[in-house]
ZAPA-399016 format. One line per 5 residues: number of its first residue (from 0); for each residue x, y, z of C-alpha. Coordinates in nm, 3 decimals, always signed. Layout:
# ZAPA-399016
NUM	X/Y/Z | ...
***
This chain:
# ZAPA-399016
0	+0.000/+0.000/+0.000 | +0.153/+0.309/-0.102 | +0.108/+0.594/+0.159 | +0.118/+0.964/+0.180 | +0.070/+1.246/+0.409
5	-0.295/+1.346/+0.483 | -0.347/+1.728/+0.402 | -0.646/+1.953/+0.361 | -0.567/+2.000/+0.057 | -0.531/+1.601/-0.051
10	-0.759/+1.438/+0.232 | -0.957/+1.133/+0.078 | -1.140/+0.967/+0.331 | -1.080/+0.619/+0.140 | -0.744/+0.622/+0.162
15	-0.703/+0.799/+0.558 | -0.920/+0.457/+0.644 | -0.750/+0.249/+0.436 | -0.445/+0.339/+0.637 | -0.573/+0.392/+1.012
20	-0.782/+0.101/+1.082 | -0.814/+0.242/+1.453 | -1.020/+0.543/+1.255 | -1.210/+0.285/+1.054 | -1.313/+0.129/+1.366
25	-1.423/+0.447/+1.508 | -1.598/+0.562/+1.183 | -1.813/+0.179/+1.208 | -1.868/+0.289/+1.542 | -2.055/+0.615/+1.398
30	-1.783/+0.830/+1.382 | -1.645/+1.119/+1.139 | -1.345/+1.062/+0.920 | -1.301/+1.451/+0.845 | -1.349/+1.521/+1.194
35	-1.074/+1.270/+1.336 | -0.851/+1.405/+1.066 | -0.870/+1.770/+1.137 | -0.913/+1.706/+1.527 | -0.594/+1.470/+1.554
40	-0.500/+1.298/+1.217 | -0.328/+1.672/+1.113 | -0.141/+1.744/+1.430 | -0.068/+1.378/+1.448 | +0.091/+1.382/+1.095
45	-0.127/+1.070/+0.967 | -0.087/+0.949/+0.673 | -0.312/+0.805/+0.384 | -0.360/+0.507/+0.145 | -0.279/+0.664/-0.245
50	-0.621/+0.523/-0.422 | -0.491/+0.495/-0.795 | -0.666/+0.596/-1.044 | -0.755/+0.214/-1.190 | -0.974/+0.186/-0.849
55	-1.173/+0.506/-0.892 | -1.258/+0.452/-1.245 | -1.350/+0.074/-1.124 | -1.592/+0.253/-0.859 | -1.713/+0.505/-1.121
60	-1.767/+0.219/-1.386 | -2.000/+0.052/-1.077 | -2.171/+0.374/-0.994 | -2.262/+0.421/-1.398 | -2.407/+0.035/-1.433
65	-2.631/+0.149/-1.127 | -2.766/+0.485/-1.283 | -2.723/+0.451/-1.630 | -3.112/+0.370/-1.674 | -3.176/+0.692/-1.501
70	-2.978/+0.945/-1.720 | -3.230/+1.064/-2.000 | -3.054/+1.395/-2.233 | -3.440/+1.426/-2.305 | -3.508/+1.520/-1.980
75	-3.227/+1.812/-1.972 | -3.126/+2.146/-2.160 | -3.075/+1.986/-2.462 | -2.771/+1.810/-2.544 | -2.581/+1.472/-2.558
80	-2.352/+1.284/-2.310 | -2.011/+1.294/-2.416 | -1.742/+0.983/-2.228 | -1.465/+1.204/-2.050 | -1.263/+0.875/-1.991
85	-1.399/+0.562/-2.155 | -1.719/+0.450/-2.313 | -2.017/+0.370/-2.100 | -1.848/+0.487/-1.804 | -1.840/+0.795/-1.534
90	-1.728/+1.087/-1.593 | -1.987/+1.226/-1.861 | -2.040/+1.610/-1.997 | -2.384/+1.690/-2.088 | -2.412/+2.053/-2.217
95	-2.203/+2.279/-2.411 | -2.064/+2.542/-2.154 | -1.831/+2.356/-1.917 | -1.580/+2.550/-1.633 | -1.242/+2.472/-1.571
100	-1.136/+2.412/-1.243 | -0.880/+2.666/-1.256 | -1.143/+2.992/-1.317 | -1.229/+2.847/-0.967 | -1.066/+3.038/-0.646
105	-1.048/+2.687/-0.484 | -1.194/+2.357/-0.503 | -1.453/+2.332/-0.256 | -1.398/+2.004/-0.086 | -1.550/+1.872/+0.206
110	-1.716/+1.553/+0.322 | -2.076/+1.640/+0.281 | -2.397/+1.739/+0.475 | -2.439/+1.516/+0.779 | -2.771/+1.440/+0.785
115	-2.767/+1.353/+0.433 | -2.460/+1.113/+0.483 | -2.625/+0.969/+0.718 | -2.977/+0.900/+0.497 | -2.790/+0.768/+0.194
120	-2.552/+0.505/+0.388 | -2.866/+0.407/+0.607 | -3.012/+0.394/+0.259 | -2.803/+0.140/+0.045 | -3.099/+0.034/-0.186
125	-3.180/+0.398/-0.274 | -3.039/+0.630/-0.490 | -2.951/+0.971/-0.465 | -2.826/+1.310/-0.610 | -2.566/+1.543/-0.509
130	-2.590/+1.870/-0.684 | -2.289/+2.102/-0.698 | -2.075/+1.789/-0.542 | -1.759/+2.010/-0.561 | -1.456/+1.741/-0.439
135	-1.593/+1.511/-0.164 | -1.389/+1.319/+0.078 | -1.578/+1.034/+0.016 | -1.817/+0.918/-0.214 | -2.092/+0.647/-0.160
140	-2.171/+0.406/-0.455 | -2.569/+0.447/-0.458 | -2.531/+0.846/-0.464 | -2.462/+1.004/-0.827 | -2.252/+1.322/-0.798
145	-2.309/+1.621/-1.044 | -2.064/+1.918/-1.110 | -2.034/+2.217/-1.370 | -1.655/+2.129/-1.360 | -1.444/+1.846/-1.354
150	-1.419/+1.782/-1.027 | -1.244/+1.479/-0.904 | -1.631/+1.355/-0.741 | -1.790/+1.455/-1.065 | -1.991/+1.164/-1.241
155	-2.174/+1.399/-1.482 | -2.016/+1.756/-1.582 | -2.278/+1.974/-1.685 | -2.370/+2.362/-1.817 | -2.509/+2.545/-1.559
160	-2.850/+2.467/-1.605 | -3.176/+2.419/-1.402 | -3.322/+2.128/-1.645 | -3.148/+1.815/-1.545 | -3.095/+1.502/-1.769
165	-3.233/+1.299/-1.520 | -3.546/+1.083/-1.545 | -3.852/+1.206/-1.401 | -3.910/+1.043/-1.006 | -3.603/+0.813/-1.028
170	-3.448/+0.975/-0.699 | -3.539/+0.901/-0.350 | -3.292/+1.201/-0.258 | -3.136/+1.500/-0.386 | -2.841/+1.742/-0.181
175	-2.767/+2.062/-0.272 | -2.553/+2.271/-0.034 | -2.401/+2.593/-0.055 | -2.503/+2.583/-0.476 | -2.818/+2.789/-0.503
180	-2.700/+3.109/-0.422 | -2.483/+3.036/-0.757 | -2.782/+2.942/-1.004 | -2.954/+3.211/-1.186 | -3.330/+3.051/-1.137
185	-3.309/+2.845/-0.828 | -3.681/+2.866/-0.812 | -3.658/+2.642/-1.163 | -3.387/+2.459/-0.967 | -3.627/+2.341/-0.714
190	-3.956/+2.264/-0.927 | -3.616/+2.001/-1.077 | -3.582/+1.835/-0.791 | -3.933/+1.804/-0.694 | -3.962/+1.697/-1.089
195	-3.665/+1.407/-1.001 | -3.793/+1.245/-0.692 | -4.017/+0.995/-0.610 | -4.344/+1.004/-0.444 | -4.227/+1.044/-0.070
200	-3.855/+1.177/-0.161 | -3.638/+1.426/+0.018 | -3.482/+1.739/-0.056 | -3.178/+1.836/+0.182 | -3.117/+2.250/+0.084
205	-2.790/+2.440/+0.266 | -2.851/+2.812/+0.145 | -2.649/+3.085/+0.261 | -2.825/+3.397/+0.409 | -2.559/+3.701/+0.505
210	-2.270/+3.570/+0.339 | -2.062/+3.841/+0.141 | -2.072/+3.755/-0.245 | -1.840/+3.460/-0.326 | -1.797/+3.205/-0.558
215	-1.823/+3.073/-0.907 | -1.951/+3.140/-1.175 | -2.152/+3.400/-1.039 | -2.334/+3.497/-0.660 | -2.708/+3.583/-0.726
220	-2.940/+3.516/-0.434 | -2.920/+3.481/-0.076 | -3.197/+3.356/+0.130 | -3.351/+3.386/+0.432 | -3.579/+3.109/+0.613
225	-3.847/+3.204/+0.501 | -3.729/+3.227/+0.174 | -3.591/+2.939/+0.176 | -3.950/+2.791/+0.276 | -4.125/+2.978/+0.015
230	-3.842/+2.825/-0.224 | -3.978/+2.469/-0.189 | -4.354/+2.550/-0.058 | -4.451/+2.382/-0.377 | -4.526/+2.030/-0.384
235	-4.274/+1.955/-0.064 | -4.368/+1.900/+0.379 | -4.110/+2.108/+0.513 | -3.971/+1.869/+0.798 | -3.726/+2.065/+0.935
240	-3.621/+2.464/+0.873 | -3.355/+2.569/+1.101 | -2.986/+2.702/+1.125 | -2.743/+2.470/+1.175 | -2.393/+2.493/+1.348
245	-2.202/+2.597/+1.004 | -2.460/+2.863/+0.952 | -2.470/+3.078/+1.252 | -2.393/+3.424/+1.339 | -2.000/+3.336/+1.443
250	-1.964/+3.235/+1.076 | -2.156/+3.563/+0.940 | -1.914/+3.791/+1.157 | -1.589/+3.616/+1.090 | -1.621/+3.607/+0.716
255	-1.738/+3.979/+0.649 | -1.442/+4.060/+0.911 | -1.230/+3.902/+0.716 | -1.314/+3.997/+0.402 | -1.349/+4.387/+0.481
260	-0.951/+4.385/+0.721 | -0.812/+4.175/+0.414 | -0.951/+4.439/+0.139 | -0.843/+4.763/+0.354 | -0.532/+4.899/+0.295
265	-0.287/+4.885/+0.519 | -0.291/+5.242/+0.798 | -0.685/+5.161/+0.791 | -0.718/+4.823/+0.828 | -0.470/+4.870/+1.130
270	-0.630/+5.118/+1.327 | -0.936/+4.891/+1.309 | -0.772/+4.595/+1.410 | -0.673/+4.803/+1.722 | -1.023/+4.898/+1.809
275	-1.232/+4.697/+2.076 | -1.573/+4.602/+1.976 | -1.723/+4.901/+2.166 | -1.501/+5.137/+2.012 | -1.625/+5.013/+1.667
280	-2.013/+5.039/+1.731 | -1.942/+5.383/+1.831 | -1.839/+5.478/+1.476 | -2.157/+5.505/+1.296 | -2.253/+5.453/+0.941
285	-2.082/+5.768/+0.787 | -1.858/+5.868/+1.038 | -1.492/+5.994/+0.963 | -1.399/+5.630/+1.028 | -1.601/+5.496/+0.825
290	-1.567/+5.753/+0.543 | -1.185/+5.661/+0.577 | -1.255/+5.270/+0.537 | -1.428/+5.297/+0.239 | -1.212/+5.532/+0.049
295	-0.944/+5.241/+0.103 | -1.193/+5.017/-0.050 | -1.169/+4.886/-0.428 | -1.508/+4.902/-0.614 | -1.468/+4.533/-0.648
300	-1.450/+4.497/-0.212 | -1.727/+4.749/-0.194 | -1.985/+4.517/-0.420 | -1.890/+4.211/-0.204 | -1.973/+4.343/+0.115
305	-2.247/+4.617/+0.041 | -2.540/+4.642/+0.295 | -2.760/+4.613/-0.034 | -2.785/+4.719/-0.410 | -3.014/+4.988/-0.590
310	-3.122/+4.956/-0.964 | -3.321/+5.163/-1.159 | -3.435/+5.073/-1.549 | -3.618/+5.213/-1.785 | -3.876/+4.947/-2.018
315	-3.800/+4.855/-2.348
***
């Protein structure tokens, strides 16, 4: 077995089990690869099986006997599947208007949603969909993975699109998390998906709320609850609306304080690094401070973080 240090950046949780049984015997147990790994396997310097590339494509070619009878180009945005690798085999394109993985910032890669983990492995005889897949850490056989990219999780690399060439209630579950902000007509996104599953089938939906704009191709919506609830008030029993530990406020703070200090330049962004948290609600909206920050702000860092956006437009 040929072995390699575990990194973010190269973390497969095939290969960290494949070479720390004790892990695999906690994961059986109900544990969290991902979670061992970035609670101990890191600082512990663990390493990780290599999984060549003649066992993924043996894994894809298993995952493409099982779904084959469920991928219908009539059902999509028009278009053929195209082989990426080898005939009759994952990865597939579908669509003209493919990205490249390098117009990306980063590959987002991650194990997954827990919750819907949990309801495809409990699952085995079902099948499911995983919508804006990005790189996963893992990747379950009876669970079809969908990028506009080639990701190395990708089974089918499509357009953007919201028509998907997938027959009509062939799913008994569909995941899409942290993708919808990123689609220009969700709301045709989510009449898909009810479109896609069976009688009785589940959605599970991460969408962001206050996030700054991020991303790729493009940021277009943010959602609240209740927009998120309006989203998929059609045809669906909302189960469960809430905010869950990677959504709440810490998150929302951290990342627009981040992303305002890191786009300051450098005499501002100091002096508000200096200030306590009192000291900074004191400066209101407007203030010399404040006037000061955003004259050190590109037009670019100003978009991303704006309180909101005005348009007016005259009719054609």
């Amino acid at each position: 077995m040929d072995l390699e240090l575990a990194t973010p950046q190269n973390f497969d949780e095939e290969g960290y089990l494949l070479a720390n049984p004790d892990v695999a015997r906690h994961v059986a147990a109900g544990g969290n690869a991902l979670a061992h790994f970035e609670e101990h396997g890191l600082c512990e310097g663990r390493r990780q099986a290599i999984v060549n590339r003649e066992r993924r494509h043996i894994r894809r070619r298993q995952r493409y006997d099982r779904f084959v009878h469920l991928l219908s180009a009539t059902a999509g945005a028009g278009g053929e599947f195209n082989y990426l690798e080898q005939p009759e085999t994952f990865p597939v394109r579908y669509g003209c208007t493919l990205y490249d993985l390098e117009e990306y910032q980063a590959e987002s890669a991650n194990a997954g949603f827990g919750p819907f983990i949990d309801e495809i492995r409990a699952n085995p005889q079902k099948l499911y969909l995983d919508v804006g897949c990005g790189k996963r850490t893992r990747v379950e056989p009876n669970c079809l993975y969908l990028e506009v990219y080639r990701s190395q999780s990708a089974d089918i690399v499509m357009e953007p699109a919201c028509r998907y060439p997938i027959a009509s209630e062939s799913l008994d579950g569909i995941g899409c998390f942290a993708v919808l902000e990123h689609v220009e007509r969700p709301w045709e996104a989510a009449l898909e998906f009810r479109r896609m599953l069976k009688p009785g089938g589940k959605v599970f939906i991460d969408w962001p709320f206050l996030q700054p704009v991020h991303g790729f191709p493009n940021h277009y919506y943010n959602a609240t609850r209740e927009g998120l609830r309006q989203m998929f008030a059609d045809g669906f029993t909302v189960e469960q609306l809430d905010t869950f530990p990677n959504q709440t406020p810490d998150h929302t703070v951290n990342w627009l304080l981040q992303d305002l200090t890191q786009s300051m330049a450098p005499a501002a962004r100091e002096r508000l690094l200096s200030m306590s948290v009192e000291a900074l609600l004191r400066e209101t909206p407007g203030s010399p401070f404040w006037e000061e920050v955003l004259a050190s702000l590109s037009p670019k860092a100003i978009e991303t973080l704006a309180c909101g956006n005005t348009l007016i437009a005259t009719r054609r």
